[in-house]
C-alpha positions as CSV (number, residue, x, y, z in Angstrom):
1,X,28.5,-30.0,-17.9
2,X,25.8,-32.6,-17.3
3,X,22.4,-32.2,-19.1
4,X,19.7,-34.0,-17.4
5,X,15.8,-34.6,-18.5
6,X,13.7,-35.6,-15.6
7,X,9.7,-36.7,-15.7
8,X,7.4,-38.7,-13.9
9,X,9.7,-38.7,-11.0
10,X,9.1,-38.7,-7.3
11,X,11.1,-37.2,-5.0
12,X,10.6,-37.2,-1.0
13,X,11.9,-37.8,2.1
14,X,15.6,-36.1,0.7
15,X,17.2,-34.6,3.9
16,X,18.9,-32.0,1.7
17,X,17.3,-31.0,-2.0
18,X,15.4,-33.3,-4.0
19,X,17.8,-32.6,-6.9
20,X,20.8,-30.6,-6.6
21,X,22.7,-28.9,-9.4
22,X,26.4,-28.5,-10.2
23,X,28.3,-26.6,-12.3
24,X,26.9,-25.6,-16.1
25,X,25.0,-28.1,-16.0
26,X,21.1,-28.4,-17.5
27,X,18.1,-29.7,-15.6
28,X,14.8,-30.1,-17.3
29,X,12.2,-31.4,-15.3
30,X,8.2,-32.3,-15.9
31,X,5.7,-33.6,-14.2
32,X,7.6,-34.9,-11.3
33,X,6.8,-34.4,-7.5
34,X,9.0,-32.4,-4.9
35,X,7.4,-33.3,-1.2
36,X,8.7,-33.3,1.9
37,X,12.6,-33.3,0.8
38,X,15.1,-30.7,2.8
39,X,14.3,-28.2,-0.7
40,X,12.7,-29.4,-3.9
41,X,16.2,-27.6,-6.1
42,X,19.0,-26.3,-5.7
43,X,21.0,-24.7,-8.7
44,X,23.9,-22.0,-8.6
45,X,25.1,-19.3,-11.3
46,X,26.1,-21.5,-14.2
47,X,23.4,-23.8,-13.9
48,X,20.2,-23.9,-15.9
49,X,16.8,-25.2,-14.7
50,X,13.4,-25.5,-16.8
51,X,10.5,-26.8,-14.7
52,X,6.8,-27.3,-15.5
53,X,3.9,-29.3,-14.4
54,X,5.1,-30.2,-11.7
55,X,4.5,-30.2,-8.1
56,X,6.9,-28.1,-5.5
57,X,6.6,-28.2,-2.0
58,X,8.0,-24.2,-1.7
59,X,5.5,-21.1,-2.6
60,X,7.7,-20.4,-5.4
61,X,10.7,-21.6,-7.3
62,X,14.3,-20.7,-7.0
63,X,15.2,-17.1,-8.5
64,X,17.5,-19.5,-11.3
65,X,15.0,-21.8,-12.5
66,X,12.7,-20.9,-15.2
67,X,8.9,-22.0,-14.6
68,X,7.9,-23.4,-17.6
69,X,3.8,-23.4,-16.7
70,X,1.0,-25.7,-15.4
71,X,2.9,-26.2,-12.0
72,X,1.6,-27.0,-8.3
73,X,3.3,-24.8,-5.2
74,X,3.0,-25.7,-1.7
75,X,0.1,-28.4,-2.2
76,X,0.0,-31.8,-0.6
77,X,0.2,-34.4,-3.1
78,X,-2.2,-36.7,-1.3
79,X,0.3,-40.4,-1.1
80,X,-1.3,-42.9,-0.2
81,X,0.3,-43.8,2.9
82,X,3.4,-42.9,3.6
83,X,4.3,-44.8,6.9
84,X,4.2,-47.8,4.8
85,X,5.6,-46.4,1.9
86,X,3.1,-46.3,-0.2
87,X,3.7,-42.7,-2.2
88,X,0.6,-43.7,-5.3
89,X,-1.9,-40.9,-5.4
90,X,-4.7,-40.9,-3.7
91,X,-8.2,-40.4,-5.4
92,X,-8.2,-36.6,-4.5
93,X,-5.0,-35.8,-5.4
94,X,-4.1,-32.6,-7.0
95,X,-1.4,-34.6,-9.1
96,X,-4.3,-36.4,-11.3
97,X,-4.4,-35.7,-14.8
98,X,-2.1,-32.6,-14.2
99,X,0.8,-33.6,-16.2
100,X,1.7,-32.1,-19.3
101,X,-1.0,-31.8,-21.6
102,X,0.5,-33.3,-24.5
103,X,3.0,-36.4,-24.1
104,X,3.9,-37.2,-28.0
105,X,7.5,-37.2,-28.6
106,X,8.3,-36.9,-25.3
107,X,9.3,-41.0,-25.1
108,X,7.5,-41.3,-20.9
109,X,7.2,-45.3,-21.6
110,X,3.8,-47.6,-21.3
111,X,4.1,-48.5,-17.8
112,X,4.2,-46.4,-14.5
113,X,6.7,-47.7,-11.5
114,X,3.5,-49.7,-10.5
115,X,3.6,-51.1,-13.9
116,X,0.1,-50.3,-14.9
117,X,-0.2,-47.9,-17.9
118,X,0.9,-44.8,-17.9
119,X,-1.4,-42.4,-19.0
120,X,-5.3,-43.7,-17.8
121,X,-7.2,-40.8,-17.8
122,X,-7.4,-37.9,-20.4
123,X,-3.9,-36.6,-19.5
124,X,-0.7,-37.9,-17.3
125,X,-0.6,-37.7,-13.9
126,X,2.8,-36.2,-12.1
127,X,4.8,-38.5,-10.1
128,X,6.3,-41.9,-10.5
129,X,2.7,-43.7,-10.2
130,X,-0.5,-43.1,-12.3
131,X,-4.1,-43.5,-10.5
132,X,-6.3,-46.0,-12.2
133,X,-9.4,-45.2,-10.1
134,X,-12.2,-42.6,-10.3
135,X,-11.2,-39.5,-9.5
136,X,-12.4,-36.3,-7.2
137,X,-10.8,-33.3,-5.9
138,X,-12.8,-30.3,-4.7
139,X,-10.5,-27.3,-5.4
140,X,-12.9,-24.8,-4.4
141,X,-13.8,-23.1,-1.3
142,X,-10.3,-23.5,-0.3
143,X,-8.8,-23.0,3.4
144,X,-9.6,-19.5,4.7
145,X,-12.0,-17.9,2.0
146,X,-14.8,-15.9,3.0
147,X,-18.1,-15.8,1.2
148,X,-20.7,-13.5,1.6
149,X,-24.5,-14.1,2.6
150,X,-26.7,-13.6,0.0
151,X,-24.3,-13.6,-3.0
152,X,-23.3,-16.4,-5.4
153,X,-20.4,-18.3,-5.2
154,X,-19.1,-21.5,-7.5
155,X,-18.0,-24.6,-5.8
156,X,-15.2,-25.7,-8.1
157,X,-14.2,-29.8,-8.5
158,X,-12.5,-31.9,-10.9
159,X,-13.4,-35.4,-11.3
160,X,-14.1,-38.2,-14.3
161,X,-17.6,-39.3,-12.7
162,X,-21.1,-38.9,-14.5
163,X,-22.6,-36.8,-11.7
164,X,-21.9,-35.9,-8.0
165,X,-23.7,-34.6,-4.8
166,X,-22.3,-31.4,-3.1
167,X,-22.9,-31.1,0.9
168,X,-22.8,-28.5,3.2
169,X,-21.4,-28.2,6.9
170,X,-21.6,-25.5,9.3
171,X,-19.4,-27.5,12.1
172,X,-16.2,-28.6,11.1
173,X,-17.7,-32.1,9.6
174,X,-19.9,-32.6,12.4
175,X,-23.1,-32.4,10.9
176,X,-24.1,-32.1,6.5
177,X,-27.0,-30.7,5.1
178,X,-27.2,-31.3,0.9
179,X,-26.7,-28.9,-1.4
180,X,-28.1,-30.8,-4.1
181,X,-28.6,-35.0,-4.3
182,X,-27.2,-34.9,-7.9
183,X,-25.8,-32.3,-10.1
184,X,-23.5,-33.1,-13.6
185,X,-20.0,-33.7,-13.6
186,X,-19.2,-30.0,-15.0
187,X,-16.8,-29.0,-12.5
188,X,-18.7,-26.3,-11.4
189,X,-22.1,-25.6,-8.9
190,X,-23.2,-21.7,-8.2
191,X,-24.2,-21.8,-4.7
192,X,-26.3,-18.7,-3.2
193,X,-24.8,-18.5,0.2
194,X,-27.1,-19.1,3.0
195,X,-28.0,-16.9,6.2
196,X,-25.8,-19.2,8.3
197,X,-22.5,-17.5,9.5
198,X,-20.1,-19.2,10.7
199,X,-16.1,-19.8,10.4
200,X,-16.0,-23.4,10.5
201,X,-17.3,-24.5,7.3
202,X,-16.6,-27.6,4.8
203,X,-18.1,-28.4,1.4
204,X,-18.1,-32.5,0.7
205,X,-18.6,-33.5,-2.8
206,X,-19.2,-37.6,-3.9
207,X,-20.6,-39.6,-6.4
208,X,-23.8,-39.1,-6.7
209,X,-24.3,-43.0,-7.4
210,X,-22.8,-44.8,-4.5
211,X,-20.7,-41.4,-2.5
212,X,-17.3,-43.1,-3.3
213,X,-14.9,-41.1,-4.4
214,X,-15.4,-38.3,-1.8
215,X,-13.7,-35.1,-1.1
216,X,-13.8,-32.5,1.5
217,X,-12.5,-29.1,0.7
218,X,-9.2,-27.9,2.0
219,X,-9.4,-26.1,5.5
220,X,-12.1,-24.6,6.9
221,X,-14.1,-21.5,5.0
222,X,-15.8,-18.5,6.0
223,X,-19.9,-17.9,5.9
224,X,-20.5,-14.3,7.1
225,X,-22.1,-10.6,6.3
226,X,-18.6,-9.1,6.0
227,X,-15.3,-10.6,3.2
228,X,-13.0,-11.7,5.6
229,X,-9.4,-11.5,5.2
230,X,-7.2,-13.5,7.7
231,X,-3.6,-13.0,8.8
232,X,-1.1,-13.4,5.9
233,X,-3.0,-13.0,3.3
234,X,-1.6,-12.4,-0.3
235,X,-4.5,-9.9,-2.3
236,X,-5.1,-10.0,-5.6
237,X,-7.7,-9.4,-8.1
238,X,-10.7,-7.2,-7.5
239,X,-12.3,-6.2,-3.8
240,X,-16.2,-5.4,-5.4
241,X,-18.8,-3.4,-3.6
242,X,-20.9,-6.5,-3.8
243,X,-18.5,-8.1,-1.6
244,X,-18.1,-5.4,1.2
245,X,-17.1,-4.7,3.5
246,X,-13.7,-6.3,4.0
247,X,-12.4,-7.1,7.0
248,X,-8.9,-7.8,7.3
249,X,-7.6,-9.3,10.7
250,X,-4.0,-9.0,10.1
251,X,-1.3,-8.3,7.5
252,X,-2.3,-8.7,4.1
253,X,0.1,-8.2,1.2
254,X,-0.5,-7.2,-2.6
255,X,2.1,-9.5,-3.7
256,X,4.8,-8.0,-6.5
257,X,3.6,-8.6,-10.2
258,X,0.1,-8.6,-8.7
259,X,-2.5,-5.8,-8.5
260,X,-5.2,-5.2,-6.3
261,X,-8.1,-3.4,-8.0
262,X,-10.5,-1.7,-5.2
263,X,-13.9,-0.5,-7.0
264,X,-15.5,2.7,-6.0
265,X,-18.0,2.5,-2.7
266,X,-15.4,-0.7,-1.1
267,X,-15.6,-0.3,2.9
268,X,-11.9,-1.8,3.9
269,X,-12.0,-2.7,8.0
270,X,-8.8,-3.3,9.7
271,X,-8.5,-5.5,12.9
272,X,-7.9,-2.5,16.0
273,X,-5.4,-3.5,18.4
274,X,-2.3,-2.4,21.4
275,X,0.8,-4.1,19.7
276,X,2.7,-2.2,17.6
277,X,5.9,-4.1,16.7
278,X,5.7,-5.9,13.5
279,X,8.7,-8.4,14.2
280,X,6.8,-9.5,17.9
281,X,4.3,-12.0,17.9
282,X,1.9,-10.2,19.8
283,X,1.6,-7.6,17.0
284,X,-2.0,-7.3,16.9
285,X,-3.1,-4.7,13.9
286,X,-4.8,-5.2,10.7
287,X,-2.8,-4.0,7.8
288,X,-2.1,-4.0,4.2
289,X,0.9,-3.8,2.4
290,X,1.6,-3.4,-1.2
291,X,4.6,-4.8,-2.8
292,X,2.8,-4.8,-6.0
293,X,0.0,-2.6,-7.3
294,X,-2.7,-1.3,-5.7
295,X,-5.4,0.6,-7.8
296,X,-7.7,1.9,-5.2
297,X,-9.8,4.6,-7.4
298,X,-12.9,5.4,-5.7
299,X,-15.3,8.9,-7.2
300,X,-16.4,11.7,-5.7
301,X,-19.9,10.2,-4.8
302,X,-18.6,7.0,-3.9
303,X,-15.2,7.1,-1.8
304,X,-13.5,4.2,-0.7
305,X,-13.1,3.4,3.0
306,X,-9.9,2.1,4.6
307,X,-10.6,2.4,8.6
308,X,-11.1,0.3,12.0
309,X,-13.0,-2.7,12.4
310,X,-15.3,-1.3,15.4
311,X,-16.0,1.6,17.3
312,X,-13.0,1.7,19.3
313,X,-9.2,1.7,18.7
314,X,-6.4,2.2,15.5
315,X,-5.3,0.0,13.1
316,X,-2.1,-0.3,12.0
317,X,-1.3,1.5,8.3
318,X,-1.6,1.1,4.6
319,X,1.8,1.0,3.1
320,X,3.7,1.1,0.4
321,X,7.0,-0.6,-0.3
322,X,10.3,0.4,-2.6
323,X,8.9,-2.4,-5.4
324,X,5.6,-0.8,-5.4
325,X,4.9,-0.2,-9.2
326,X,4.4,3.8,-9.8
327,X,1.1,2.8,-11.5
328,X,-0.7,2.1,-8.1
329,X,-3.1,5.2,-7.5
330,X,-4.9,5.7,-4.4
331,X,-8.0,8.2,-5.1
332,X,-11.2,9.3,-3.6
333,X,-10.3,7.8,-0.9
334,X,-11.1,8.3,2.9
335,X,-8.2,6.9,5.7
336,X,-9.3,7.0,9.2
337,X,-8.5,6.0,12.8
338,X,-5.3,4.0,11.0
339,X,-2.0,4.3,13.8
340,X,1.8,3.3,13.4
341,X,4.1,0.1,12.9
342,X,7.4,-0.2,14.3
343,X,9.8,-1.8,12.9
344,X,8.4,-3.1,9.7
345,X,11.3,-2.4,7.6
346,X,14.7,-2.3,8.8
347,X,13.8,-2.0,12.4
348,X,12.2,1.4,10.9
349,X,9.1,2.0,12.3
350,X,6.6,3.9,10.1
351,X,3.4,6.5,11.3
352,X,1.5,7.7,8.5
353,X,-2.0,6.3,8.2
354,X,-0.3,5.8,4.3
355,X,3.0,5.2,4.7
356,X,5.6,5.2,1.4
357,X,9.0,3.8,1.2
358,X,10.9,4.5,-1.7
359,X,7.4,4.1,-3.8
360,X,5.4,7.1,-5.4
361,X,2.0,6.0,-6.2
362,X,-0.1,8.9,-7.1
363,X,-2.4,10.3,-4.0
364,X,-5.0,12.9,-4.7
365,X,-8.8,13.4,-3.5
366,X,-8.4,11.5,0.1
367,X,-9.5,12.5,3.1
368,X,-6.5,11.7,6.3
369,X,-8.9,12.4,9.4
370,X,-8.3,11.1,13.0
371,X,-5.7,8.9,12.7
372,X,-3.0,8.3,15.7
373,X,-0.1,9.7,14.3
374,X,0.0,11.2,10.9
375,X,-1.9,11.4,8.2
376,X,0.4,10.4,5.4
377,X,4.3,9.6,5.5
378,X,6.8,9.7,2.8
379,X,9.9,8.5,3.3
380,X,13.7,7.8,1.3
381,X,12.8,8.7,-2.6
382,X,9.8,8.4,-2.3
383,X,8.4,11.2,-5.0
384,X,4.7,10.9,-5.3
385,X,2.0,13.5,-6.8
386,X,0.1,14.3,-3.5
387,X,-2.9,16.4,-4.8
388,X,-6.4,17.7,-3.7
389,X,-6.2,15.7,-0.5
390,X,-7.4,16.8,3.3
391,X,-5.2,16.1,6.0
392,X,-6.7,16.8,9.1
393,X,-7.4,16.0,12.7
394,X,-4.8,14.1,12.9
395,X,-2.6,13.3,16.3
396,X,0.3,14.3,14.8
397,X,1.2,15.9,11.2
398,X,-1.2,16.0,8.6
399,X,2.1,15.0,6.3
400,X,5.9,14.0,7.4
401,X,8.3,13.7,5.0
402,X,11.2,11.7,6.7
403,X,14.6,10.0,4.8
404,X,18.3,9.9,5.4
405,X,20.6,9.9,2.6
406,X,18.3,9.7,-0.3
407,X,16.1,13.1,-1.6
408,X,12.8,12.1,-2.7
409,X,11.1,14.7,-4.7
410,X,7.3,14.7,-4.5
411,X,5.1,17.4,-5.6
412,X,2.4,18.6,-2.7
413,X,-0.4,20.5,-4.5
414,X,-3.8,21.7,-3.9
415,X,-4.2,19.9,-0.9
416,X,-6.3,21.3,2.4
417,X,-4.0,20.7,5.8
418,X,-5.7,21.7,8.2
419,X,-6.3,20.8,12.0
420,X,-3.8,18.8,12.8
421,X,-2.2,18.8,16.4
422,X,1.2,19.2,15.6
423,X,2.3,20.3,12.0
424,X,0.9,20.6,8.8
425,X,3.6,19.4,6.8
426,X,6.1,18.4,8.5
427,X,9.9,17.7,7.1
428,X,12.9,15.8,7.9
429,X,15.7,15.1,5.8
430,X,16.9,15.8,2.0
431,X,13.9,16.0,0.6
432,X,13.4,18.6,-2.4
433,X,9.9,19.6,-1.7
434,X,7.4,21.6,-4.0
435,X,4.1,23.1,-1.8
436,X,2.0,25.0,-4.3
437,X,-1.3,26.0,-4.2
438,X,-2.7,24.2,-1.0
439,X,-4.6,25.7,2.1
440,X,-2.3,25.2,5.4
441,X,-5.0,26.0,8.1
442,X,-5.0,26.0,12.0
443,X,-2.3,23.2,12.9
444,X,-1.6,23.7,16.4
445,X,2.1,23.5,15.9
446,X,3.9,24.9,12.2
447,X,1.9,24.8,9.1
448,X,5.1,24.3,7.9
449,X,7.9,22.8,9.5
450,X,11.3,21.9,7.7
451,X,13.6,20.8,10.3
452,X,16.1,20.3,8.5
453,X,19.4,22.2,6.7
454,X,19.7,19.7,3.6
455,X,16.1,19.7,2.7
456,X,15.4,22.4,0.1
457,X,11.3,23.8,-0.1
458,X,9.8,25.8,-1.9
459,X,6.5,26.9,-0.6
460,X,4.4,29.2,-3.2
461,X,1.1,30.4,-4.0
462,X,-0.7,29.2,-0.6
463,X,-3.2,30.2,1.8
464,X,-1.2,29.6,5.3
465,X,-3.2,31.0,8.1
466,X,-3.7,30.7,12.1
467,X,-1.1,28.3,12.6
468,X,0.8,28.6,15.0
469,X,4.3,29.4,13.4
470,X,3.1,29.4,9.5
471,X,6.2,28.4,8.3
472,X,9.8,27.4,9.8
473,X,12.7,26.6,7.8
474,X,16.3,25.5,8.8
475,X,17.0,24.9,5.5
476,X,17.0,26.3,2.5
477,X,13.7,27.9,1.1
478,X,12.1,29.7,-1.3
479,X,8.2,31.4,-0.4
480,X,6.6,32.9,-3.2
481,X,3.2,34.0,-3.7
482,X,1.8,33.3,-0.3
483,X,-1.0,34.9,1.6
484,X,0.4,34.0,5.6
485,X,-2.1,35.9,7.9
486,X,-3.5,35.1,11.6
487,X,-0.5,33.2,12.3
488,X,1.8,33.8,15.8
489,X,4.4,33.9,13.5
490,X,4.2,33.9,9.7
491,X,7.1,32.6,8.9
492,X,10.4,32.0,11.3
493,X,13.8,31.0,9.3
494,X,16.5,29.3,11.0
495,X,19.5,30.6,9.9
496,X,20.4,31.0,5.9
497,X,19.4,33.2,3.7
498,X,15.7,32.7,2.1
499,X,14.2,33.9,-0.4
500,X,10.8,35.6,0.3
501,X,8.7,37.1,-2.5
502,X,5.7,38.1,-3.1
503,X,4.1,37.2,0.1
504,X,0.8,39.1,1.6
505,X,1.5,39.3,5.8
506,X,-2.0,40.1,7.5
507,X,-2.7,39.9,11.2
508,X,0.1,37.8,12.1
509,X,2.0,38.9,15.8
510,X,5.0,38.9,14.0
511,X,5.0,38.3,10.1
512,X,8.9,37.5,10.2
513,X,10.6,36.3,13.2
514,X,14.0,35.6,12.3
515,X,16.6,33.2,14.2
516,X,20.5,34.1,13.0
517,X,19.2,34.3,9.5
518,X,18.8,37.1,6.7
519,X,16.3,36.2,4.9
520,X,15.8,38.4,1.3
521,X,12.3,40.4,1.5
522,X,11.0,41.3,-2.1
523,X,7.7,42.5,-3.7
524,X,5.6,41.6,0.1
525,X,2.8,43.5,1.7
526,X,2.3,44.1,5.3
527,X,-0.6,44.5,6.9
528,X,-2.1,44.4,10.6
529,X,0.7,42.9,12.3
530,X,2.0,43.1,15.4
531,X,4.8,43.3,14.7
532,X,6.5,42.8,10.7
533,X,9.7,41.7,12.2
534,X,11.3,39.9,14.9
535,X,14.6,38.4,15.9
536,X,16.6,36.8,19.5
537,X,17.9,39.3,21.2
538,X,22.1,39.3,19.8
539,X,21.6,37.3,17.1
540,X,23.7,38.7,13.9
541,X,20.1,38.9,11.0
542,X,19.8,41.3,9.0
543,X,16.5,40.8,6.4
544,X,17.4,42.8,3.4
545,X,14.1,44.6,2.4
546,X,12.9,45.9,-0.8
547,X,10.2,46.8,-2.8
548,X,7.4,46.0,0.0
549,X,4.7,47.9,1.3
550,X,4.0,48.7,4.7
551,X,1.7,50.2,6.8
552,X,4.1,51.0,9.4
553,X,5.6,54.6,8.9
554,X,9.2,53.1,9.3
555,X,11.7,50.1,9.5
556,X,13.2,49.0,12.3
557,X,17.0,49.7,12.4
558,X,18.3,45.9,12.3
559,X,16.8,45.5,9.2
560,X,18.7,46.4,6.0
561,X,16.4,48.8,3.5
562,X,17.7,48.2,0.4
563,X,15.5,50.4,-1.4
564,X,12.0,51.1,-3.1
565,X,10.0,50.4,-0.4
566,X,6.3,52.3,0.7
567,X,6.0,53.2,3.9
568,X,3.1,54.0,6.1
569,X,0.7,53.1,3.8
570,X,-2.7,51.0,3.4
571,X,-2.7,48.2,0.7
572,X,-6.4,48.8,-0.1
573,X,-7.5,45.2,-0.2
574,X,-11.0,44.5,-1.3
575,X,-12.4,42.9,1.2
576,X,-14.9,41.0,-0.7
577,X,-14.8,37.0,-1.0
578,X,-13.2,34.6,-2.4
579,X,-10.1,36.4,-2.0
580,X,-10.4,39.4,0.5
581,X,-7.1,39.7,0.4
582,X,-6.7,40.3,-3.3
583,X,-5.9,44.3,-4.2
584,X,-8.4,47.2,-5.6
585,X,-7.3,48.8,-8.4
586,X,-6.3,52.2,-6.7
587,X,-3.5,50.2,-4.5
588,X,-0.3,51.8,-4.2
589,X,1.6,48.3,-4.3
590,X,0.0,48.1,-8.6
591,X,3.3,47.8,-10.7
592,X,5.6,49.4,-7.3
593,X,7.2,45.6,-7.5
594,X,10.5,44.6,-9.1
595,X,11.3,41.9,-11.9
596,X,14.9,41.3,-11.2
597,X,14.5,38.1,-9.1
598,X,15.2,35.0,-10.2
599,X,12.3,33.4,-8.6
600,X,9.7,35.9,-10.8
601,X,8.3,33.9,-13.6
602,X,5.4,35.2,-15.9
């Protein structure tokens, strides 16, 4: 039950936690220091911890402490000298004049640990000792950002001097050139970015009077004609065609409760590589991955570009994770030459060129084209619209729908699948999964394919032609409204009893080649077949057939005829584009159909 206030405290060398807590007890704590301790805090389940302004030496704060504002994560606090422990702050330190704001009331004493007084400057410092001194901290480039040639960036500082003078190098300190001999004390210098590329680069700011104070920016920065975005990366904010292309050498993550916004025209380059395991640490492949939101909108004149960096080679993926937000959207977009990533979740390895787990972001107007594996993967619940995209030319499946356990539900509309050198659409799992209104074209394996018996598909109103197989199904399945022509097969079920209704067969070898199943054949045309239907030699289906027309004088004895079928005659299509396939009105299939089916709907 202890309540303690810290502030002004500094806390390092600690083998264990800076400051531990016990039971129901209450920790407030303000501009203090946390640096180089075994963990800056340490609370439990009945413990409460308020923190601001102060500095931590983790990324973030425990899950049970409350962050309170105006705090410093994972930044050296510049001491002074530590060997001889000496932990005052150092004239570039981060810690000056980043204590809380406004100290009334809050009873922090006159005098530092130093004894000198407490507040100097316009605000407190954090930590045990205040600096007395003139001050200067460059705080931006930092270590690792990339600026463009020819556009205008802001070096950032803080300091109390009258005026300073901002330097250049190109060589990792070796050699300065000036910026500008003198510039005022505003914190802030645009900077048009020279024709000088290179990865080693420093700013050094000083007084402009006599050079001391000086500071160098953190780590070295980028100077090139591409935004580069190293290994590790977290993304946020907004990737602007003024700034691309971006080229991002490793894994980059859209951190959760943070939203990358990509704007229309945005070239996004991915470093091509061999190594596909995500746990080794030869993996080699540029990637991104959102844990957050991505809103990558491009427009129809002006797609946006995710591919390889080069001529040569596949990148890894773009993926989405479970805490994705539903907002992210991913539109007018063109995916190319991305590949796979093994074990990147679970020891799950992923191979859509966009790649969904458990997140449904909505995906419509992309292109898919030339990618390793497959075009686009959707895996566990993952439920997303998927509209008016191409998928094609890709290795593998234009889309695979792959979980265990869990049925995602996403809705597959208007899309072109086309090309692809093994399935269209390809599905494993308990997915429930709606296919309406897209072209399935010339996939060298199954426009189709739904592998498995708890999955449940309904494929309607589609143009699904010279595939291979147009559509398998193992599971259950209902095909409405289809036009399935120049297909080996039109459509092959695997045991069960489908529902097929409604469905034009043209110039397929066999329309319906059936596999111990007995499918139910309603309100379909056939036309030009080889053959209308099919089955293994001793299998035990029987398609129950009624109300279709043929144009074969009889049905094969196999087959049960339940009635109201036309035989031996023509459908009279018209022949004329968009929709040659589409009936005159003398047709003797006008009004021969039947209503009583569940799967009718007006």
């Amino acid at each position: 039950d202890a309540r303690l206030q810290v502030s002004n405290v500094t806390l390092t060398g600690n083998s264990e936690n800076g400051i531990a807590m016990g039971l129901n007890s209450f920790l407030s704590v303000s501009n203090s220091i946390f640096w180089n301790n075994g963990g800056s805090l340490s609370g439990n389940a009945s413990s409460t911890i308020d923190i601001g302004y102060s500095l931590i030496q983790e990324e973030s704060l425990p899950a049970d402490a409350q962050n309170l504002g105006g705090n410093l994560f994972g930044r050296d606090p510049q001491f002074a000298d530590t060997s001889a422990d000496n932990y005052s702050l150092r004239s570039n330190s981060f810690c000056i004049n980043a204590g809380t704001p406004d100290t009334s009331g809050s009873q922090i004493g006159a005098t530092d640990l130093d004894g000198q007084a407490r507040v100097v400057h316009d605000r407190i410092d954090m930590g045990a000792f205040e600096f007395s001194g003139d001050y200067l901290r460059v705080t931006s480039p930092d270590d690792q950002d990339s600026w463009k040639i020819g556009t205008t960036q802001t070096i950032r500082w803080y300091s109390n001097l009258t005026s300073v003078r901002i330097e250049f190098s190109a060589d990792s300190g070796a050699t300065w050139s000036e910026i500008t001999a003198s510039t005022e004390n505003d914190g802030a210098y645009q900077w048009t970015i020279p024709n000088n590329p290179s990865e080693r680069c420093l700013i050094r700011i000083s007084d402009a009077a006599d050079s001391d104070p000086v500071d160098v920016s953190d780590g070295l920065f980028f100077i090139s004609d591409v935004t580069i975005i190293p290994d590790g990366s977290r993304v946020f904010g907004t990737w602007s065609k003024l700034y691309s292309p971006f080229v991002v050498r490793g894994t980059a993550v859209v951190p959760a409760d943070s939203t990358l916004t990509i704007e229309p025209g945005v070239v996004v380059r991915f470093n091509a590589g061999e190594q596909h395991v995500f746990t080794s640490s030869e993996f080699d492949l540029g990637m991104l991955k959102v844990e957050g939101t991505l809103m990558a909108q491009g427009s129809e004149s002006d797609s946006i570009y995710f591919t390889r960096d080069g001529n040569d080679g596949y990148w890894g993926l773009l993926f989405f994770d479970k805490n994705t937000e539903t907002t992210s959207l991913l539109k007018y977009a063109v995916i190319s030459y991305a590949s796979f990533v093994d074990s990147l979740v679970d020891s799950l390895s992923y191979e859509g060129a966009v790649s969904c787990r458990s997140a449904s972001p909505e995906i419509s107007h992309c292109r898919f084209d030339s990618n390793q594996k497959s075009g686009l993967q959707l895996t566990e619940n993952s439920s997303p619209t998927v509209a008016e995209n191409t998928l094609q030319n890709n290795e593998r499946h234009g889309l695979l729908l792959s979980n265990a356990g869990v049925k995602g539900k996403p809705g597959i509309t208007k899309n072109r699948v086309r090309q692809n050198a093994a399935d269209g659409i390809h599905i494993e799992g308990t997915f429930y999964a709606d296919i309406e209104q897209n072209r399935i074209e010339q996939n060298t394996g199954h426009g189709i394919y739904n592998a498995s018996g708890y999955a449940t598909v309904r494929v309607a109103n589609n143009f699904i032609t010279g595939n291979n197989v147009g559509v398998f199904s193992s599971g259950s399945m209902e095909a409405v409204g289809n036009l399935i022509s120049e297909n080996n097969t039109g459509v092959q079920p695997d045991g069960g009893e489908p529902q097929l209704m409604n469905n034009t067969f043209v110039q397929n070898t066999t329309a319906i080649y059936c596999q111990n199943s007995s499918p139910y054949v309603t309100n379909c045309l056939f036309n030009q077949n080889g053959k209308d239907f099919n089955h293994d030699a001793g299998d035990d289906s029987q398609p129950v057939v009624s109300y279709s027309l043929f144009d074969a004088g009889y049905l094969d004895s196999w087959l049960a005829n339940a009635g109201f079928n036309l035989m031996g005659q023509q459908p009279q299509f018209t022949g004329t584009a968009p929709h040659p396939y589409a009936l005159k009105s003398t047709s003797p299939a006008i009004e021969r159909g039947t209503m009583e089916n569940e799967l009718v709907t007006l």
